[in-house]
C-alpha positions in Angstrom: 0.0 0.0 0.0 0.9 3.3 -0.7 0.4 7.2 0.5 0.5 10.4 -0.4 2.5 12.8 2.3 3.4 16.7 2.2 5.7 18.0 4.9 3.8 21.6 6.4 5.9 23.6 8.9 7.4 20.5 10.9 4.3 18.7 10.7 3.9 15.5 8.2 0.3 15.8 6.4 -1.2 13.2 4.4 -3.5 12.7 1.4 -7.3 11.9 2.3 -9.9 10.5 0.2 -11.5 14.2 0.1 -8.2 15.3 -1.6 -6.9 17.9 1.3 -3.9 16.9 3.0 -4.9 16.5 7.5 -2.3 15.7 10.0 -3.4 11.4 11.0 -2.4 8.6 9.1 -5.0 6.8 9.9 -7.2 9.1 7.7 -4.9 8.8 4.8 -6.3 7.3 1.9 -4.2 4.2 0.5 -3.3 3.1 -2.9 -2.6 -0.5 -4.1 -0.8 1.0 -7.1 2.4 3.0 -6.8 1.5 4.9 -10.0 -1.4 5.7 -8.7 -0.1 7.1 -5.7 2.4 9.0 -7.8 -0.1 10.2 -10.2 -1.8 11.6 -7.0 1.3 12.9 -5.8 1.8 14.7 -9.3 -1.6 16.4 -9.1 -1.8 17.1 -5.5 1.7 18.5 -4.5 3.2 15.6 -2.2 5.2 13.0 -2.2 4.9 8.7 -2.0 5.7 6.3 0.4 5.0 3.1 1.1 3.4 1.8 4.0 5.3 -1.8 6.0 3.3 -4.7 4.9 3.0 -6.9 8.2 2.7 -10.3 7.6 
């Protein structure tokens, strides 16, 4: 799985499924695809990473 993540002030924000960046991972929205998360990225200012798959 993937996120979307911007860096505001000292603070780490990340995408939502509304498309505005809140501080909360949980409220991130995930993407299966990387390209998708970097097309995301792309439009939405941010940059990808992906989250640990536990096993």
């Amino acid at each position: 799985m993937w996120i979307v993540e911007k860096k505001v002030g000292i603070f780490v924000h990340y995408l939502t499924s509304s498309g505005k960046f809140q501080p909360g991972i949980e409220k991130a929205n995930k993407f299966v695809s990387q390209e998708m998360a970097r097309t995301m990225a792309k439009v939405h200012g941010g940059s990808i990473r992906q989250l640990n798959q536990e096993n």
